[in-house]
C-alpha positions in Angstrom: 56.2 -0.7 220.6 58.9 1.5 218.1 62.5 0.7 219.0 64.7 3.5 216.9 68.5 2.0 215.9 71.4 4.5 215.3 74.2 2.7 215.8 74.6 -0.8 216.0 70.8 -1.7 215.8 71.0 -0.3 212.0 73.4 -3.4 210.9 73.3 -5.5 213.9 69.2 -6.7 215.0 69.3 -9.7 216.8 66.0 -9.3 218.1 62.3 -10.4 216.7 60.7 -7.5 215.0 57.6 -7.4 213.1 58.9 -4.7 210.4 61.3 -2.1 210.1 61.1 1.5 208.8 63.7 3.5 207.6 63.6 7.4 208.4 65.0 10.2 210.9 65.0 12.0 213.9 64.8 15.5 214.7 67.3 18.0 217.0 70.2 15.6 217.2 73.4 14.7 216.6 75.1 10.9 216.1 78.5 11.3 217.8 81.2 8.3 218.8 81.2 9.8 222.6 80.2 7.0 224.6 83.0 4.5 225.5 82.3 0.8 225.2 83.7 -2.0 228.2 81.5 -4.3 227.0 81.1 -4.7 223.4 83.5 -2.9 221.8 86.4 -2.5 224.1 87.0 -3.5 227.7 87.2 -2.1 231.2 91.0 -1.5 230.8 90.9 -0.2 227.0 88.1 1.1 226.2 86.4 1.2 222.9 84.0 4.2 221.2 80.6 3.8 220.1 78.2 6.1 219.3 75.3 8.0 221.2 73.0 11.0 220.4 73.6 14.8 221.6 70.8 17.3 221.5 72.1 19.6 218.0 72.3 23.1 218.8 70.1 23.1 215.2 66.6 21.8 215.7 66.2 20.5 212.3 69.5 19.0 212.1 68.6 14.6 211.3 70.1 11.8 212.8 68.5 8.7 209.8 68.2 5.4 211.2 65.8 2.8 211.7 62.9 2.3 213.1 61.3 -1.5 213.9 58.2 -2.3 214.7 58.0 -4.9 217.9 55.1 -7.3 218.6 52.8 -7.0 221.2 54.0 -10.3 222.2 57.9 -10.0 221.7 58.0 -6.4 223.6 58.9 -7.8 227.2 61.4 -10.2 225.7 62.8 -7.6 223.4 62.6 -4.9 226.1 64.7 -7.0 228.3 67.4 -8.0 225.6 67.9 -4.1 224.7 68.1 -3.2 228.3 71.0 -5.4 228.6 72.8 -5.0 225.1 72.5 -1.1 225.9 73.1 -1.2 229.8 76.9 0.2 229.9 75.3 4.2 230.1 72.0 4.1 228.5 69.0 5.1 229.2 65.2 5.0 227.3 64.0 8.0 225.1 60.5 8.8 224.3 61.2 11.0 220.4 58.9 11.6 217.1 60.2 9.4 214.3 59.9 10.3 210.6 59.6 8.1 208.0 61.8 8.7 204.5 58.1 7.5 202.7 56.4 10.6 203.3 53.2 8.3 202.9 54.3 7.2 206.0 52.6 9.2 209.2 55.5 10.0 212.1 56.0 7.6 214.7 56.3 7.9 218.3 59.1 5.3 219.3 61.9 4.4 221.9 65.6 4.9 221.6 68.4 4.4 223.6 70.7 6.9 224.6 73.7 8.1 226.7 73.8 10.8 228.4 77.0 13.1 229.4 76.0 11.6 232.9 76.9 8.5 233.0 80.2 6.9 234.0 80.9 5.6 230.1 80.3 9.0 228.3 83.5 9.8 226.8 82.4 13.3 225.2 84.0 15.4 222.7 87.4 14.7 221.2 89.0 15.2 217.9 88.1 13.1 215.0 91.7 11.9 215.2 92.1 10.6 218.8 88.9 9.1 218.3 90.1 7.2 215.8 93.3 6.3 217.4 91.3 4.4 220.3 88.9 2.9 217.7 91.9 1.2 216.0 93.5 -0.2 219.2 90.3 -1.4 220.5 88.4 -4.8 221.0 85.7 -6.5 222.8 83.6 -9.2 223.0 81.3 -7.9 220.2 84.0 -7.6 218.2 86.8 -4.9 217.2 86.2 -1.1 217.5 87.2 -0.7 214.3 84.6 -3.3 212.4 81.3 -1.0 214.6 82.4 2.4 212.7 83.2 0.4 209.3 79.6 -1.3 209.3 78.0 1.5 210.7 79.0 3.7 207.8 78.5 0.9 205.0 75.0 0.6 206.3 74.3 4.1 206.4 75.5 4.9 202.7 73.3 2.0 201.8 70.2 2.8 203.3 71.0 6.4 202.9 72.3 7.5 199.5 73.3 11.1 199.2 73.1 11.8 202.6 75.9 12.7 204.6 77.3 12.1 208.0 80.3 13.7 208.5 81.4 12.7 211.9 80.5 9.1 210.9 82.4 9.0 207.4 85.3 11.6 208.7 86.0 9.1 211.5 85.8 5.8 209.0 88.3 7.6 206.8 90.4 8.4 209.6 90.2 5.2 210.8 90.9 3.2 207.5 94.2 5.5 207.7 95.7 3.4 210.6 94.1 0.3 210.1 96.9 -1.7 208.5 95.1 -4.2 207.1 94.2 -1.6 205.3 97.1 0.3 204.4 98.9 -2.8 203.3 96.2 -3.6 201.1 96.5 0.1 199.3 100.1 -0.3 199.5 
């Protein structure tokens, strides 16, 4: 079993994998519309995390990574991602390509959440986002520390490629984060 990460499961594994691939997927989009009670936020203040929308452009590339699961850890590690990811999320059958084009594609699993369910917090601007990432915390952790390790990870894995909604938002977020602003001040 192939368990793709996108969010999260790029900095944050805490589950037994045998190896791990780095790479893309086709035809989508990695957006912060999907609200977090859970992890990121709660009931009351919800926080934003990110899920996949189909891309209007069928080569557009969400890059992530992909890890390879054991025969004998998949039940355990099935269970443990269908509770981390239970707040909206659903399983995804989707071709993975690996960056080493030595590599073949990879038919894995991915999580995603769909406009559907009762935590999908579509569309917004890149501003108000950010205003409820700042204000928001969970038992994960804040709102604010998801989109800042999501976007370190990606420029470190990724060099040279760009994710504008994910680095747009971190900048806007850095903005109002005072601890921050006080340290630029």
């Amino acid at each position: 079993m192939w368990v793709f990460g996108y969010g999260s499961l790029v900095w944050k594994i805490d589950f037994n994998y045998e190896y791990k691939v780095v790479g893309y997927i086709d035809g989508y989009l990695r957006r912060f519309y999907q609200h977090s009670i859970d992890h990121r936020g709660t009931p009351e203040k919800p926080g934003r995390v990110v899920t996949l929308i189909p891309a209007n452009d069928p080569s557009n590339k969400v890059w992530g990574v992909a890890y390879k699961i054991r025969s004998e850890d998949v039940e355990k590690v099935t269970n443990h991602l269908d509770f981390r990811e239970k707040n909206g999320y659903s399983k995804k059958t989707v071709t993975f390509y690996p960056k080493d084009s030595n590599l073949q594609p990879i038919i894995l699993t991915l999580y995603v959440a769909t406009m559907d369910n009762e935590s999908y917090a579509g569309a917004a601007s890149i501003e108000d986002i950010a205003k409820q990432v700042i204000s928001c915390s969970g038992p994960s952790g804040s709102n604010k520390e998801y989109v800042y390790n999501l976007a370190t990870a990606m420029r470190q894995l990724f060099p040279g490629i760009e994710d504008e909604h994910l680095f747009t938002l971190e900048t806007a977020v850095k903005k109002l984060d005072p601890d921050i602003r006080k340290n630029i001040l």
